[in-house]
C-alpha positions as CSV (number, residue, x, y, z in Angstrom):
1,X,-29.6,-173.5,66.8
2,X,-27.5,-171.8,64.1
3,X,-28.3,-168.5,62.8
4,X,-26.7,-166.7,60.2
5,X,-26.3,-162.7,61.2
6,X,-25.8,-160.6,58.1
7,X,-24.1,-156.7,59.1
8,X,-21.2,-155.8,56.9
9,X,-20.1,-152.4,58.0
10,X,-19.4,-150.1,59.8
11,X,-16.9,-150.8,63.2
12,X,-18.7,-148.8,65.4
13,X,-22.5,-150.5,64.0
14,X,-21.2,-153.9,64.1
15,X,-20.3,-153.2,68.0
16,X,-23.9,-151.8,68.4
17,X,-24.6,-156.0,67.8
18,X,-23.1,-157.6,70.3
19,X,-25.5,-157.1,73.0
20,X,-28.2,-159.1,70.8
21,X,-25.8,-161.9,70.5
22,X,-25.6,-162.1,74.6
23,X,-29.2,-161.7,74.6
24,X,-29.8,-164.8,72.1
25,X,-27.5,-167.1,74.2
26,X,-29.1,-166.2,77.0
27,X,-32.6,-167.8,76.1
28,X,-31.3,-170.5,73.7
29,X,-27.5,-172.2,75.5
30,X,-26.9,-174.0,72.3
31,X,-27.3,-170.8,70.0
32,X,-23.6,-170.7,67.3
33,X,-23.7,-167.9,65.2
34,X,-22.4,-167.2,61.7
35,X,-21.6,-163.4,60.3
36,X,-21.3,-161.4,57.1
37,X,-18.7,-159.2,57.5
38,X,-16.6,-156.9,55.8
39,X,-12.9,-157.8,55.9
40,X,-11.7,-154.7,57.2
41,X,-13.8,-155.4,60.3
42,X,-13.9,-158.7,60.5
43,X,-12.3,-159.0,63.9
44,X,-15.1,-157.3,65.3
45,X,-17.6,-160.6,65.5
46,X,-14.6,-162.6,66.2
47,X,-15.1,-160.8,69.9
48,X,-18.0,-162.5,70.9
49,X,-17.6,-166.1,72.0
50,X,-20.9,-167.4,70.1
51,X,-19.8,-166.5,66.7
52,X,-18.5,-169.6,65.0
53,X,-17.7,-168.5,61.7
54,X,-17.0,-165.1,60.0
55,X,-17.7,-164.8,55.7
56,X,-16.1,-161.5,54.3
57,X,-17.0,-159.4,51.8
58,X,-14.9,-157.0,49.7
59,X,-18.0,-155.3,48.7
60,X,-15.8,-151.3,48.2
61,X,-13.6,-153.1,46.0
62,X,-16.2,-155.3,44.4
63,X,-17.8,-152.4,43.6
64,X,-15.1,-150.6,41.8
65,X,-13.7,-153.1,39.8
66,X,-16.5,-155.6,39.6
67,X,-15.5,-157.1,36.1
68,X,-12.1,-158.0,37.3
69,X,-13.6,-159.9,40.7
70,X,-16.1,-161.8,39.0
71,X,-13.1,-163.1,36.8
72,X,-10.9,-163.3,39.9
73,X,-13.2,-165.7,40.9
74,X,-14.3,-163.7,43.8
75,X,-17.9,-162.9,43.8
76,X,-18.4,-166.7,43.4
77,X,-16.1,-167.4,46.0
78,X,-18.3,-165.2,48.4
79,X,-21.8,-166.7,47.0
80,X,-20.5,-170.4,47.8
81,X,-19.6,-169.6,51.2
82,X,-22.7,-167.7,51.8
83,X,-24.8,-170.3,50.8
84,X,-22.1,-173.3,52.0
85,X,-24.4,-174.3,55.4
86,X,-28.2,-174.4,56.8
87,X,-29.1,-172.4,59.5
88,X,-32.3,-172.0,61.1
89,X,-32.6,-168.4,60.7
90,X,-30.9,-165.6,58.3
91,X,-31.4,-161.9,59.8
92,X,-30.1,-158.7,58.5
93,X,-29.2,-156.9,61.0
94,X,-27.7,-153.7,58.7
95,X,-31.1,-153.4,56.4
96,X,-29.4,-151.2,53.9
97,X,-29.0,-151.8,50.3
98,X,-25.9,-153.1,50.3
99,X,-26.8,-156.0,53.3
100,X,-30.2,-156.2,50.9
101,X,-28.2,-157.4,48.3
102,X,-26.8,-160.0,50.2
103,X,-29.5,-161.4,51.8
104,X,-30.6,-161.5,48.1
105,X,-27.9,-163.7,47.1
106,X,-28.6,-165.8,50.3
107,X,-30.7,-169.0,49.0
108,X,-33.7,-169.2,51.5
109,X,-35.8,-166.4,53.6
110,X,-34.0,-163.6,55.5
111,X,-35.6,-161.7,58.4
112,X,-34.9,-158.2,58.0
113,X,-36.6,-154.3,58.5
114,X,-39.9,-153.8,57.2
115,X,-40.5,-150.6,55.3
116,X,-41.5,-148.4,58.1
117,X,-38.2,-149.2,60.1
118,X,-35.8,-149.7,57.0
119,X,-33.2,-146.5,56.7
120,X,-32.4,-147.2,53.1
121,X,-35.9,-148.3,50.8
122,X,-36.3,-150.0,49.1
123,X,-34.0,-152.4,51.0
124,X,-37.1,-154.2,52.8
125,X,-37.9,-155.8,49.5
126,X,-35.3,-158.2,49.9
127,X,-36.8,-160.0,53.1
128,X,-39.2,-162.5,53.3
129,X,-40.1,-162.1,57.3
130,X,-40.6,-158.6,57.9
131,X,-39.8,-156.8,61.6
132,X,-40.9,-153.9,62.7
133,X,-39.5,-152.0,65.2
134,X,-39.1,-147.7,66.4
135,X,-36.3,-146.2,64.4
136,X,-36.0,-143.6,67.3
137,X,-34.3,-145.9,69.7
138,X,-30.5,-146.1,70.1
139,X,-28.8,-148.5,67.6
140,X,-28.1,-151.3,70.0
141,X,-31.4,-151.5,71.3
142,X,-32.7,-152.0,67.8
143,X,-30.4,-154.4,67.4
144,X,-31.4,-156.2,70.3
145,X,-35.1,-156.3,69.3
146,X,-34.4,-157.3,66.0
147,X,-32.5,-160.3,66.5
148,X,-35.4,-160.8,69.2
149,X,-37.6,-160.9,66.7
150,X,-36.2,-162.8,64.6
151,X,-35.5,-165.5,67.1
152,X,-39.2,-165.5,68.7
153,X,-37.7,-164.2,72.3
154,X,-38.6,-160.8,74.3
155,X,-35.8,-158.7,74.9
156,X,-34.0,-159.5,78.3
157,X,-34.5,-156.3,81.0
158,X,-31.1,-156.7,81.6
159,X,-29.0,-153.6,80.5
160,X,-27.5,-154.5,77.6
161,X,-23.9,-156.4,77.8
162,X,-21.6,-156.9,75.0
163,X,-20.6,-160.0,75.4
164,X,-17.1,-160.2,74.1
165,X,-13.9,-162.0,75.1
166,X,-10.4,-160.6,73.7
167,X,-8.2,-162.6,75.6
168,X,-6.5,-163.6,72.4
169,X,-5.8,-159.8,71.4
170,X,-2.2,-159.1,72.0
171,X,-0.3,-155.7,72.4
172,X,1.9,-155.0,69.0
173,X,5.6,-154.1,68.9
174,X,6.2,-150.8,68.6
175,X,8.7,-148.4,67.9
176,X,8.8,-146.5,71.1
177,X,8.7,-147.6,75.0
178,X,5.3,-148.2,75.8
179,X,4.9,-146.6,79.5
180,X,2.2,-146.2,82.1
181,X,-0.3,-144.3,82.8
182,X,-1.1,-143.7,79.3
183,X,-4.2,-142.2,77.0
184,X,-5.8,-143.2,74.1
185,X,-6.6,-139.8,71.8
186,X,-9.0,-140.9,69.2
187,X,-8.4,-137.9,66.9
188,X,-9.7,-139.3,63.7
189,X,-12.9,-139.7,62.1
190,X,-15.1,-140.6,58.7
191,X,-16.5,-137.4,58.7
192,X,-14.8,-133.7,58.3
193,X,-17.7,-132.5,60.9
194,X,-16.9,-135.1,63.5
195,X,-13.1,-133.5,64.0
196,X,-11.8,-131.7,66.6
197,X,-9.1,-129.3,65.4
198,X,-5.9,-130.3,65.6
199,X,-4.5,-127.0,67.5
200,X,-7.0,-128.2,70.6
201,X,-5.7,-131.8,70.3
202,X,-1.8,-131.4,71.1
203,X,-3.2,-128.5,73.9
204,X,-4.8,-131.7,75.3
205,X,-1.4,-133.6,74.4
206,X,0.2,-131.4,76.6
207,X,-2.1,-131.2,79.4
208,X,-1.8,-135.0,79.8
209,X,2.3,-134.9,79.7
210,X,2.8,-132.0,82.2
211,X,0.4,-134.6,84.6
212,X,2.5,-137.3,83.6
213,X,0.2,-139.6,80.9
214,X,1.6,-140.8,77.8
215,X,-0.8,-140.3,75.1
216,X,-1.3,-142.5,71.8
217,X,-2.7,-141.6,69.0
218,X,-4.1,-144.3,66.3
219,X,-5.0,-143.8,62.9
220,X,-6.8,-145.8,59.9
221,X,-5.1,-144.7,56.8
222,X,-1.9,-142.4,55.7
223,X,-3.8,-139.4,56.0
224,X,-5.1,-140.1,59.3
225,X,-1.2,-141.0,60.3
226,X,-0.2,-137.9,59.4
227,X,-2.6,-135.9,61.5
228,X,-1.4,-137.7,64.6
229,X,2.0,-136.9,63.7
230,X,1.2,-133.4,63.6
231,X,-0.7,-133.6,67.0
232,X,2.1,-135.8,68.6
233,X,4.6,-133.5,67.3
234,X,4.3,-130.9,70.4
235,X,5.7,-133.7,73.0
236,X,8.0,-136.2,73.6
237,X,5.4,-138.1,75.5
238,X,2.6,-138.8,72.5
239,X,2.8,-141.2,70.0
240,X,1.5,-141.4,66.6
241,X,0.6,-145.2,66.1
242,X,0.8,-146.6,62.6
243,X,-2.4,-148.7,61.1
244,X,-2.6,-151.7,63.5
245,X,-4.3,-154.5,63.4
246,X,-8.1,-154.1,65.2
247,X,-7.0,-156.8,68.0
248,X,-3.8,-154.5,68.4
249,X,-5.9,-151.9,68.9
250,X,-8.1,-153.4,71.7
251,X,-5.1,-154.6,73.2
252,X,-3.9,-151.1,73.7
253,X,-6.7,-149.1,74.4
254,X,-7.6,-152.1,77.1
255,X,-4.6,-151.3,79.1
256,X,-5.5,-147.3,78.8
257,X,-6.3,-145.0,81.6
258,X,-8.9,-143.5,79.8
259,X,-10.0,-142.9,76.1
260,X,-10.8,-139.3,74.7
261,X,-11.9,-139.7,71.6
262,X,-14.2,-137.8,68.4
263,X,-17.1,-139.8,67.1
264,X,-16.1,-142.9,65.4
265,X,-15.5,-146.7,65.6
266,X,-12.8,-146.6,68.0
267,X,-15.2,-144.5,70.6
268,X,-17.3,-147.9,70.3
269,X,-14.3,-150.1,71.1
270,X,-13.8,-148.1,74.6
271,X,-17.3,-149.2,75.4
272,X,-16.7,-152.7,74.4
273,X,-13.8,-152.5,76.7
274,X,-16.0,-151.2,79.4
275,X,-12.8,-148.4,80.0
276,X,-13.7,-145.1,80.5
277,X,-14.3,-142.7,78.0
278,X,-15.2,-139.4,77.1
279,X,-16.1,-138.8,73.2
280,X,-17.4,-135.5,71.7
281,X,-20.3,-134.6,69.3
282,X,-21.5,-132.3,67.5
283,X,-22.8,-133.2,64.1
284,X,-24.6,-136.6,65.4
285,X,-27.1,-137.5,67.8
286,X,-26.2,-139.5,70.5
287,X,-29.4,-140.7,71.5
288,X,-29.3,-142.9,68.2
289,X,-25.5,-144.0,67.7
290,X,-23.7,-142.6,71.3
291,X,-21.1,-144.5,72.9
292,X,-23.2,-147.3,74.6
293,X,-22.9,-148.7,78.5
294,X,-20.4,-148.0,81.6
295,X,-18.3,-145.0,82.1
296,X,-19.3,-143.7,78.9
297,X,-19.2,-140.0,79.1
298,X,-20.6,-137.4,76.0
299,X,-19.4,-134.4,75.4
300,X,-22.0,-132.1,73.3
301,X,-21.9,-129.3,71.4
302,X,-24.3,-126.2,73.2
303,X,-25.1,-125.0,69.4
304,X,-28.9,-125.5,68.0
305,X,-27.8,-126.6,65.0
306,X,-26.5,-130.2,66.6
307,X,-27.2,-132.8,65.9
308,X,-27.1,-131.6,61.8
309,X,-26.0,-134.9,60.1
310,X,-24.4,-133.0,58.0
311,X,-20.7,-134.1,56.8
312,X,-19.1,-130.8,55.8
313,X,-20.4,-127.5,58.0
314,X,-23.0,-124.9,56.2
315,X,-22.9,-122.2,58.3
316,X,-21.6,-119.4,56.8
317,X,-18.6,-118.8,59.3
318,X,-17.2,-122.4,58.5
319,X,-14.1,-122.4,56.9
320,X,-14.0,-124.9,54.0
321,X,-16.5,-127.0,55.6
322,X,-14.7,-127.0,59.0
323,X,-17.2,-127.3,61.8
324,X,-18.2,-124.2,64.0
325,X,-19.2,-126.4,66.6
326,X,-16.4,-128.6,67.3
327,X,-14.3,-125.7,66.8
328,X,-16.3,-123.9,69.8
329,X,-15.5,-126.9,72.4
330,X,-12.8,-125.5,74.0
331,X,-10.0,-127.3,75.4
332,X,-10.2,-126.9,79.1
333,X,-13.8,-127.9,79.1
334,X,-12.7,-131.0,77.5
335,X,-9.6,-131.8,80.0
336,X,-11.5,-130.6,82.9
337,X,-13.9,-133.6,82.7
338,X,-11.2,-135.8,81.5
339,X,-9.3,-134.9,84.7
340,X,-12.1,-135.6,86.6
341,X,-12.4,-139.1,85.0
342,X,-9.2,-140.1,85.6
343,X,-9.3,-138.8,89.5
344,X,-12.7,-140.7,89.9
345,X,-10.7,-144.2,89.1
C-alpha cells in the first residue's frame, strides 16, 4: 500500500504525526509512505523508516513572490512531482488552507477534516472523503485517528510510539569543545508569549555550571542567535549554537542530559528522542499541543488567564506585549524540578 500524507508545517505538528505512521505499519507490513513537506522541515518525515519519499514546498516564499516562481518554473516543478505517482490513498493530515490548497492541486480524492473538525473553514471543501473526529483531543491522537480513518483501521491501544530512526543524524563540528554532562536550553520560540525572559535563562545557565553541566543553546534565525548569545554570555560553560541543520540538532540534543526548553518545535524533538524534558507554558494548552510521551515533564503557569492563545500579552501590567505569566515562573521553581530530573536518571 502507498499512501500519500500531506502536512507541510509546522516542526513540532509534523512530529505530532509520527505515531499514526507506526500505527499504519502496524496493521498493513507493506504500508511506504510519501509526504508533503515544507523544505525547512523536511528532515522531519525523513525520521520515520516508512516514509519513502519527501516532496517540498516553498509555499512562504511562493507566496511572496509568486510571479517570479511560476516563471522560475517552480510551482510546476512542485505540481509534477505531486501528481508524479498513484497511491492508494491521499490524506491531509494539516486541514488548513494552505494543505487545502494542495490537496486541490492533487489530481484524485483526498481524505481530509470534515467541517465540524476542520480548524481553518472553509478548508474541508477541498476533500472528497470527509473524517470526523473531536477537536478536543491532543494533536497526536488526532493524528492517529485520522490516518485511521483514512486507512479503514481502529486506532491501536498501544500508547502512542513515534516510530523514528536517526541513526544517520550526525553531531556537527563546532567551534567549541563539546563536553559531558551537558543541557539543551531551548530558549526560543515563534511566539513573544511563549518566552521566558532572558534574565531567568542565564540564572538557570549558571545553576547548571556551578553543578558542572554544560549548557547549549540553539537558535533558528539571527535574531534568535543573538538571544542565546546574550544568555550564554554570563558563563564560560554555555554555548550559543549557530542555525544547524535539524539532524544536527537531534544529534545533539540525543546525547543531552536533559532538555529545558519554552514551547516550540524543538520541545517536540526531546519527545521524539524519548530524553527527558521539562518545557514551560503559559500561553498554550497542553492538553491539545503538550510535549507528547516518556519523561515529558510541563511546567504551567498558576495564572487564570493560561492557556490565552494570545501571541503578544493584554494584560495591562505587560510590558510591550511581554508576558506576565512567564515572567512570574521563577527560576528556582524551574531548576528545582530540573534538578530533580537529572537526579532521577
Amino acid at each position: 500500500m502507498r499512501v500519500l500524507i500531506i502536512k507541510l508545517t509546522s516542526m513540532g505538528d509534523l512530529m505530532h504525526a509520527l505515531p499514526a505512521l507506526t500505527d499504519a505499519a502496524q496493521v498493513h507490513p507493506d504500508i511506504e509512505f510519501d509526504w508533503v513537506v515544507d523544505k525547512a522541515f523536511a528532515a522531519v518525515p525523513k525520521w520515520h523508516p516508512r516514509v519513502r519519499k519527501v516532496i517540498t514546498t516553498s509555499h512562504r516564499s511562493w507566496r511572496q513572490s509568486w510571479l517570479s516562481s511560476l516563471k522560475q518554473g517552480e510551482l510546476t516543478g512542485f505540481y509534477k512531482a505531486l501528481n508524479a505517482d498513484d497511491y492508494d490513498v491521499v490524506v491531509d493530515m494539516q486541514n488548513n488552507l494552505k494543505s487545502a490548497l494542495v490537496s486541490l492541486l492533487r489530481k484524485g480524492p483526498v481524505y481530509g477534516l470534515d467541517k465540524y473538525s476542520c480548524r481553518e473553514k472553509p478548508a474541508h471543501l477541498a476533500y472528497r472523503h470527509p473524517i470526523n473526529v473531536n477537536p478536543g483531543q491532543h494533536a497526536v491522537e488526532r493524528m492517529r485517528q485520522i490516518l485511521a480513518s483514512a486507512l479503514g483501521y481502529s486506532v491501536p491501544d498501544a500508547t502512542a510510539d513515534y516510530g523514528t530512526d536517526l541513526a544517520h543524524c550526525q553531531l556537527p563540528k563546532l567551534d567549541f569543545a563539546l563536553t559531558r554532562p551537558y543541557l539543551m536550553l531551548v530558549h526560543n520560540a515563534s511566539w513573544l508569549t511563549k518566552l521566558w525572559p532572558i534574565k531567568h535563562w542565564q540564572a538557570v545557565v549558571l545553576k547548571a555550571a556551578e553543578a558542572g553541566y554544560q549548557c547549549l543553546l540553539p537558535c533558528g534565525n539571527d535574531e534568535e542567535y543573538q538571544r542565546a548569545r546574550q544568555i550564554a554570555s554570563v558563563s564560560e560553560k554555555a554555548f550559543a549554537l549557530p542555525r544547524l541543520p535539524l539532524d544536527n540538532v537531534a544529534a545533539l540534543m540525543r546525547e543531552a542530559e536533559a532538555v529545558l526548553a519554552s514551547d516550540t518545535g524543538l520541545a517536540h524533538m526531546a519527545a521524539v528522542l524519548g530524553k527527558p524534558a521539562i518545557t514551560l507554558y503559559g500561553s498554550t494548552d497542553t492538553h491539545l499541543i503538550g510535549t507528547y510521551g516518556d519523561k515529558q515533564h510541563h511546567l504551567i503557569t498558576g495564572m487564570t488567564c493560561s492557556p490565552c492563545y494570545k501571541r503578544r500579552c493584554p494584560l495591562p501590567e505587560s510590558h510591550e506585549g511581554q508576558p506576565v505569566c512567564m515572567a512570574g515562573m521563577e527560576v528556582d521553581q524551574v531548576w528545582h524540578r530540573l534538578e530533580s530530573l537529572l537526579q532521577a536518571q
